[in-house]
C-alpha positions in Angstrom: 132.0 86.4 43.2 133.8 89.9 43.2 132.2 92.2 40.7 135.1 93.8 38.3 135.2 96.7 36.6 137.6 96.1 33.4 136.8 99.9 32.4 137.6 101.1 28.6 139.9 100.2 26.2 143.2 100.4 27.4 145.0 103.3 25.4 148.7 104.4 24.7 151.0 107.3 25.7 149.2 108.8 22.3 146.0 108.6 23.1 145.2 105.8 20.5 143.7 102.5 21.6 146.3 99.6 22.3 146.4 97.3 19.8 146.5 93.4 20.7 147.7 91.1 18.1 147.4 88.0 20.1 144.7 88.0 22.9 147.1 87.0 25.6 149.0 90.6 25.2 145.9 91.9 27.3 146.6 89.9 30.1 148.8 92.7 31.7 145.9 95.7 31.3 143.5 93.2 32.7 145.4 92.9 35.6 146.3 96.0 35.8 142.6 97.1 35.8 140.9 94.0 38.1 143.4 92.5 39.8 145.8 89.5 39.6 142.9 87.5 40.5 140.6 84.3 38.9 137.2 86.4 37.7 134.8 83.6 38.6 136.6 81.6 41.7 138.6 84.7 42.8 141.8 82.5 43.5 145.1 84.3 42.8 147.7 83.6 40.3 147.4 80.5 37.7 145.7 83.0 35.3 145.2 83.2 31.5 143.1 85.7 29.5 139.2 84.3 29.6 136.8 84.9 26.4 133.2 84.9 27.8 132.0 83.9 24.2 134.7 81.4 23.6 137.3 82.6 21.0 135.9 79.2 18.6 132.4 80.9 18.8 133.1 84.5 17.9 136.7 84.2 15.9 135.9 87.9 16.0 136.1 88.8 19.7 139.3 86.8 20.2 140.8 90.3 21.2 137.6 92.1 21.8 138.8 94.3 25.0 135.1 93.7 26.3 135.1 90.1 26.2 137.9 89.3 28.1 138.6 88.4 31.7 141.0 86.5 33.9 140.6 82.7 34.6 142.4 80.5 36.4 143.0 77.1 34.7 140.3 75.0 36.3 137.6 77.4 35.7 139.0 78.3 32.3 138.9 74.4 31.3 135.3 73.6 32.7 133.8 77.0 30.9 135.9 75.9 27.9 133.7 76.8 25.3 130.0 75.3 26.2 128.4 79.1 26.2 127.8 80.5 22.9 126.6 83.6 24.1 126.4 85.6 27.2 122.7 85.5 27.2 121.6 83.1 30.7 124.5 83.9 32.6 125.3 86.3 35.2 128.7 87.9 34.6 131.5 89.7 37.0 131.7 92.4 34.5 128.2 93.5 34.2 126.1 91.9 37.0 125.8 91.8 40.8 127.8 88.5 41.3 128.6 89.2 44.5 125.1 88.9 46.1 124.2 85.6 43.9 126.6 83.3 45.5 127.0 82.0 49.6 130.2 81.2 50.5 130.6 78.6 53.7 133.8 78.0 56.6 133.7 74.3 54.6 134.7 75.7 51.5 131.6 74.9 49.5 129.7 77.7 47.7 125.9 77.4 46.6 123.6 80.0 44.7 122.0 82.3 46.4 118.8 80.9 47.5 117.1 84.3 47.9 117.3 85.5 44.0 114.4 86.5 41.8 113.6 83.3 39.7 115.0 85.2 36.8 118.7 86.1 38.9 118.8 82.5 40.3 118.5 80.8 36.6 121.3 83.4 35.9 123.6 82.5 38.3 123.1 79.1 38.4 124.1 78.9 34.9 127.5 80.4 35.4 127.7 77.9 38.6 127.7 75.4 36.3 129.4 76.8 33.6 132.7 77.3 36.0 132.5 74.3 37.9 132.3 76.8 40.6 130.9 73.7 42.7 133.3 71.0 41.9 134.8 68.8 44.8 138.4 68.9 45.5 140.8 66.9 43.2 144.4 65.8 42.3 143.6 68.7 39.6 141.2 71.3 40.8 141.9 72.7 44.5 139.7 75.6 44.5 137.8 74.1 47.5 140.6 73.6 49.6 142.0 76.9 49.0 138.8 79.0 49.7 138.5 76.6 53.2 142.1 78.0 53.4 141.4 81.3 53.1 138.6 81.5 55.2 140.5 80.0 58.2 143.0 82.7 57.1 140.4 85.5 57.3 139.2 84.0 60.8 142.6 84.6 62.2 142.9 87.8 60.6 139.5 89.3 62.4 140.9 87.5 65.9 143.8 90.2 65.4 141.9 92.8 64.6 139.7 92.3 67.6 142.5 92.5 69.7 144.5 95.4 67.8 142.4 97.3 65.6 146.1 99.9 64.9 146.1 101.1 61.7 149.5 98.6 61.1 147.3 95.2 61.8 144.8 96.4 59.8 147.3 96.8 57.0 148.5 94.0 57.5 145.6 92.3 57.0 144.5 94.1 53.9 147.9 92.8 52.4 147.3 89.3 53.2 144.1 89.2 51.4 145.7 90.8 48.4 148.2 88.1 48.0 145.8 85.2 48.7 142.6 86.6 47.0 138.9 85.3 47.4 137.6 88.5 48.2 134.1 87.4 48.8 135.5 85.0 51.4 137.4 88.1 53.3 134.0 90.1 53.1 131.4 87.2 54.5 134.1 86.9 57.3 134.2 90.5 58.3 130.3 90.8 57.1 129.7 92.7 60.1 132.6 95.5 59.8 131.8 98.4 57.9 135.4 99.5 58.1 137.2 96.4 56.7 134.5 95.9 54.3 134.9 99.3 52.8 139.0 98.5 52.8 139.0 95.5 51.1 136.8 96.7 48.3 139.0 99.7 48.0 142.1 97.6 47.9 141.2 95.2 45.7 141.8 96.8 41.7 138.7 97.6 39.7 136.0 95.7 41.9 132.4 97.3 41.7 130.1 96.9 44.4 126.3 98.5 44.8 
């Protein structure tokens, strides 16, 4: 799960913060600042503005700049608003998701197995929380699309490996930006430095080490 760094309040041409009267107006900052991109599943598109204390739990954070993310619609409706805090979770905004999940050529993703006790509770708890699990359905095709992109990233590296020119390797870095799943692109080239360091750079706002 890509780390992302939302940064500070957005703020105008006058220096004074932005002002959201309905929490959906921060949807464009958010992307402007992490990406076009699901916070939890990392899928692109199919977004809406995420409250990680649900908006019925803290009527007061509705358009807290700090509380809000991007979800795509199946993580946004199995999160719905079962957390009343963010106390037991691991979060994309604070934490180091990336190490606390394993992502797999089949599609499936598990906990890391080699957290502290304490990490893996963490993690686990957002697992569940998001659904991050679930099977494929008529409704909820995250699985398919990380198998997907992981087939995708294999066929990417097999061009590299035969032309490493600066064009392919753009080329490359654009295709994972439309498709997304970062954390799938970086197990897949888990073994070069060089791409690694690219995709994190290309991808907007995401915060690694």
């Amino acid at each position: 799960m890509r780390p992302g760094q939302r940064g500070p309040w957005p703020i105008s041409n006058d220096g004074s913060r932005i002002f959201f009267r309905q929490y959906q107006q921060a949807e464009k900052c958010l992307i402007c600042r992490i990406g076009e991109y699901c916070s939890y599943c990392e899928r692109c598109g199919d977004l809406h503005v995420e409250h990680m204390i649900p908006k019925s739990v803290a009527k007061d954070l509705e358009t807290e700049w700090s509380n809000l993310l991007l979800g795509c619609s199946n993580c946004n409706s199995r999160k719905s608003n079962k957390n009343d805090s963010r106390d037991g979770y691991l979060w994309p905004d604070r934490d180091d998701t990336f190490s606390a999940f394993v992502y797999q050529l089949s599609g499936h993703v598990s906990v890391n197995g080699t957290l502290a006790r304490g990490e893996y509770c963490k993690a686990s708890a957002l697992f569940n929380l998001v659904g991050l699990g679930a099977e494929e359905s008529l409704t909820d095709k995250r699985h398919r699309k990380r198998r997907q992109a992981w087939n995708m990233a294999l066929k990417a590296r097999c061009h590299i490996c035969d032309d490493n020119s600066r064009n392919v390797v753009d080329l490359v870095i654009t295709l994972a930006l439309e498709i997304g799943f970062f954390s799938i692109w970086m197990a897949v080239f888990h073994d070069d430095e060089d791409m690694r360091c690219r995709l994190t750079e290309a991808f907007p706002g995401t915060r690694l080490g």
